[in-house]
N, C-alpha and C positions, 0 to 999 in steps of 0.2 A: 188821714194817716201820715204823718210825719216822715220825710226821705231818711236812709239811712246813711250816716256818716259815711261811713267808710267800708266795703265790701273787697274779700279778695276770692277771685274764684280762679282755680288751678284748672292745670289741661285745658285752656278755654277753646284752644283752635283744635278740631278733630287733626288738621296735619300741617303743623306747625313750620315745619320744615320747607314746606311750599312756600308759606308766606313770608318768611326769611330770606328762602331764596330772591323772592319777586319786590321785596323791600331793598337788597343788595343789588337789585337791575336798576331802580328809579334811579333819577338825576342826582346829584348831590353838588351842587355849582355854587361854590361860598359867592360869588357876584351876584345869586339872588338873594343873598340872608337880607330879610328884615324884619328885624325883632331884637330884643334884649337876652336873648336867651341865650348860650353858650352852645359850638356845634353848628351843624349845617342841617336845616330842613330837605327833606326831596322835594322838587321839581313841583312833581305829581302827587296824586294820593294813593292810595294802597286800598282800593274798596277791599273790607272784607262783607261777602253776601249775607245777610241775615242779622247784622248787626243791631241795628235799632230794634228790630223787635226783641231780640237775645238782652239787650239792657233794659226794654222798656220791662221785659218777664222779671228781671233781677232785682231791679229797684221799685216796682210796683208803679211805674206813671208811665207815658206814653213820650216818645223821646223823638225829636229830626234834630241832622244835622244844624248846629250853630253857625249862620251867618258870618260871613269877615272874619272864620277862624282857621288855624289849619288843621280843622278836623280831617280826621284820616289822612295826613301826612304822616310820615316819618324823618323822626330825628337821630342824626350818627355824628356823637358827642366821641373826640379824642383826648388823652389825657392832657395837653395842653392846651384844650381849647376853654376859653372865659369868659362871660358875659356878662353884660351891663347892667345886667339885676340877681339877688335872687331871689333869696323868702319873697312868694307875691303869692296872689289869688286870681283868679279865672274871670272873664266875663261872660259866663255860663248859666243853664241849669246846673249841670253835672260834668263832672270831668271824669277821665277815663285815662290808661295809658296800659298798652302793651307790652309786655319788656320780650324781644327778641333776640337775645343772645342765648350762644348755645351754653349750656353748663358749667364748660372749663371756664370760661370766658363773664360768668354772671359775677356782680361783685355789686357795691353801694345800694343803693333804689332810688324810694323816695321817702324822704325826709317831711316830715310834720312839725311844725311847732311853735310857742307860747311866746307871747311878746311881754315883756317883763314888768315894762311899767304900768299897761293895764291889765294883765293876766288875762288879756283874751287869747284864744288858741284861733279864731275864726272869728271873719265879720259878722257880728247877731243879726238876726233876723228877727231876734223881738225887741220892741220899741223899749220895755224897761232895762234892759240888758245894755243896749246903747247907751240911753243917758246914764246907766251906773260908770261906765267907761266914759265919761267926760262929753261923750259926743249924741248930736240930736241929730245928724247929716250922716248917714254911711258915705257918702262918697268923699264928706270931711275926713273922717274916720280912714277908709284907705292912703289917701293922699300923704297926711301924717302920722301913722302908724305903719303902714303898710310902704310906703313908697319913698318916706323919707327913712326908713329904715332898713330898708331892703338890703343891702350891701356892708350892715354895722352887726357883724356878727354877736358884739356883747350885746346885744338889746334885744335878744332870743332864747331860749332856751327849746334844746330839742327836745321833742318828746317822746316820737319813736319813729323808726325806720321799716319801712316795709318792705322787706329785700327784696332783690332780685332772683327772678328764679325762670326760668326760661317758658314759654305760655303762659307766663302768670299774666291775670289782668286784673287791675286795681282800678276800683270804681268810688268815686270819693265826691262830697259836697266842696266844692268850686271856691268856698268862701273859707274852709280850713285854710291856715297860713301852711303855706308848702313848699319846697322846691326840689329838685332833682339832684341826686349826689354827682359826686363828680364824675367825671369823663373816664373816661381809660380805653387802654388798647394805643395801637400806631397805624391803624387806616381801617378801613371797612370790614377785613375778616375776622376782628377782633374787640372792634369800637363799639362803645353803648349805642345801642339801637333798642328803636323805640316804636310804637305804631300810636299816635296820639290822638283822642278822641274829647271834642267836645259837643255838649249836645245841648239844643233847647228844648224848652215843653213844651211837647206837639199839639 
């Protein structure tokens, strides 16, 4: 049975407000950022309990944490903050991301979308789908699709946006072209905040 693209499930956290709280105590120290990503990771990770099974129920496969990722970290994105990439894809099973702002404060998401010269929306996974897009290598296929274009907004088109909305959690195939809207707020009580999840096949 084929994964599902893209899933959004509301109220996900029974009390959301705990985990906000406890995501606003981790570290946030820009001299550890490392990554292209725009914003500062924490420290620490944020376990929430019961997780992996709660996603492996949702998506139908059985899910662990992804190795050398920062699963279950949190990211708190300000509006000035910028990064070295965007539109990318995941080195994943499945990706995931939690949006923890409160209401007043939700605004952007996450952004999906279509590379223009080969009208792929996602790296395929089936072999004839590749070579109709020029390519027999997926990891050729990202490098210059994906990686030399990361940052050229005209060589995009979005496709849709999957707001923000406070407990929301968006569970999505790793290989959709995607990135994160922009930043906002002016420090922590108001900055995107995230609880970011990547996971492999158990």
């Amino acid at each position: 049975m084929p994964l599902p693209s893209i899933l959004i499930i509301d109220d996900f956290l029974n009390d959301p407000l705990v985990a906000r709280q406890k995501a606003l105590a981790l570290d946030y120290d820009p001299a550890l950022k490392n990554g292209n990503y725009p914003g500062i990771l924490s420290a620490q990770p944020l376990p929430i309990p019961g997780l992996d099974e709660a996603v492996a129920r949702t998506i139908g496969a059985a899910v662990v944490p992804q190795a050398g990722t920062s699963h279950s970290h949190c990211r708190l994105t300000l509006a000035n903050d910028k990064g070295l990439s965007g539109v990318h894809v995941d080195p994943c099973f499945f990706s995931g991301i939690l949006y923890l702002n409160l209401p007043e404060h939700c605004r952007g998401g996450t952004d999906f979308f279509r590379h223009k010269r080969t009208a792929l929306d996602r790296v395929p996974m089936d072999k004839g789908q590749m070579l109709a897009a020029g390519y027999a290598d997926p990891n050729q296929l990202i490098e210059e699709v994906v990686n030399a274009d990361t940052l050229k907004p005209s060589k995009w088109e979005k496709q849709f946006t999957v707001p923000m909305r406070f407990n929301r959690l968006v569970l999505f195939s790793p290989w959709m072209f995607h990135n994160s809207a922009r930043g906002f707020g002016s420090g922590p009580g108001n900055g995107r905040l995230v609880h970011l999840m990547f996971f492999a096949a158990a």
